[in-house]
C-alpha positions in Angstrom: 0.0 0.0 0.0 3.2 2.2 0.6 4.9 1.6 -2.7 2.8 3.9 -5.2 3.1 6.6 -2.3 6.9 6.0 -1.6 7.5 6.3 -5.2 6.0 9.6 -5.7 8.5 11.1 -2.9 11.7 9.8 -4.6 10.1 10.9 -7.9 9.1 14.1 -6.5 13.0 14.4 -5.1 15.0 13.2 -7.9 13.0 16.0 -10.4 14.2 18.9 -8.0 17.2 16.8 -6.7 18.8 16.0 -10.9 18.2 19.2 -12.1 22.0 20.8 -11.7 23.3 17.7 -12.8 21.0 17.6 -15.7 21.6 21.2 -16.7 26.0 20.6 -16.5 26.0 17.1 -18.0 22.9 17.7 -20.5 21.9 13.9 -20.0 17.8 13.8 -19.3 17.6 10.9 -17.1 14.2 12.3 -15.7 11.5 10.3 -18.8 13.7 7.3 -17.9 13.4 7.6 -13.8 9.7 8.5 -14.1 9.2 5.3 -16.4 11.0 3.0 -13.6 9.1 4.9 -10.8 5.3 4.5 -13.1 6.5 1.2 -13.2 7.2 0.6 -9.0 4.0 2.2 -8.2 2.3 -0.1 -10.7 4.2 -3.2 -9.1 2.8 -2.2 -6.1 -1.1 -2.4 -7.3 -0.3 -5.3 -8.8 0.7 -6.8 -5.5 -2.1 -5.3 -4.0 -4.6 -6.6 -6.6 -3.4 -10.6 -6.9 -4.5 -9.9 -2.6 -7.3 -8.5 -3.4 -8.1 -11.6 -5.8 -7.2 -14.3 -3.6 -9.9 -15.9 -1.3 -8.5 -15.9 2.4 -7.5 -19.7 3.9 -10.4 -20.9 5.5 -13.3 -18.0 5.0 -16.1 -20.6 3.9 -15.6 -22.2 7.1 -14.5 -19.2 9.5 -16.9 -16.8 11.1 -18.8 -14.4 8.9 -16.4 -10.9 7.8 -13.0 -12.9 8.5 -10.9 -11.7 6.2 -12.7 -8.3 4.8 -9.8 -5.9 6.2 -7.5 -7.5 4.2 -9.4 -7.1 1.7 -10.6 -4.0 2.4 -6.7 -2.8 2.6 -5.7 -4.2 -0.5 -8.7 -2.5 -2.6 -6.7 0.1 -1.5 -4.0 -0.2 -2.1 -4.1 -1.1 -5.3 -6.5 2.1 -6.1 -3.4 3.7 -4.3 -0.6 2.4 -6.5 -2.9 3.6 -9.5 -3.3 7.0 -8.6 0.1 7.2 -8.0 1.4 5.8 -10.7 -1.0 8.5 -12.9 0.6 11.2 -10.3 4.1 10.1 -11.3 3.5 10.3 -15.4 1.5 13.3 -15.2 5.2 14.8 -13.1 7.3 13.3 -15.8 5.5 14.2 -18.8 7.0 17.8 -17.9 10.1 16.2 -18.3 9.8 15.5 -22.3 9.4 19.0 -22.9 11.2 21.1 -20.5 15.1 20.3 -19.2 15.0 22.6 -15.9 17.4 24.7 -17.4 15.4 27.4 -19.0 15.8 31.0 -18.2 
């Protein structure tokens, strides 16, 4: 459930944190990080989602609601990882057409 999140901080970081080494070397490495950090936060819904899909051990036999937090939590989290993930792109589609470096 913390992975989409987690992802948007180091995202957030590394487009402030690159930028004078971006704007000396003139290698854009931010499309690429945002790619690899879409694609964390989307490893993390996935996670989230095969929980979500699974029946819990033993719930035909159990009392009635066992096993509805976890479930509960990973409806979540995967709508988490999603919306982060879309956060993430949206950042790094600034990073196709502007370097940091102008003016």
């Amino acid at each position: 459930m913390i992975t989409g999140p987690a992802a948007w901080i180091v995202s957030t970081q590394l487009n402030y944190a690159l930028v004078p080494w971006i704007c000396a070397s003139g290698i854009r490495v931010l499309p690429a990080t945002s790619l690899v950090l879409v694609a964390l936060a989307l490893f993390g819904a996935v996670v989230s989602f095969r929980v979500w899909r699974q029946r819990v051990p033993g719930s035909q036999t159990a009392t009635p609601g066992a096993g509805e937090p976890q479930q509960f939590l990973a409806i979540i989290g995967t709508g988490v990882g999603v919306l982060f993930a879309l956060i993430i792109a949206v950042q790094g589609t600034a990073s196709f057409f502007l370097t940091g470096c102008e003016p």
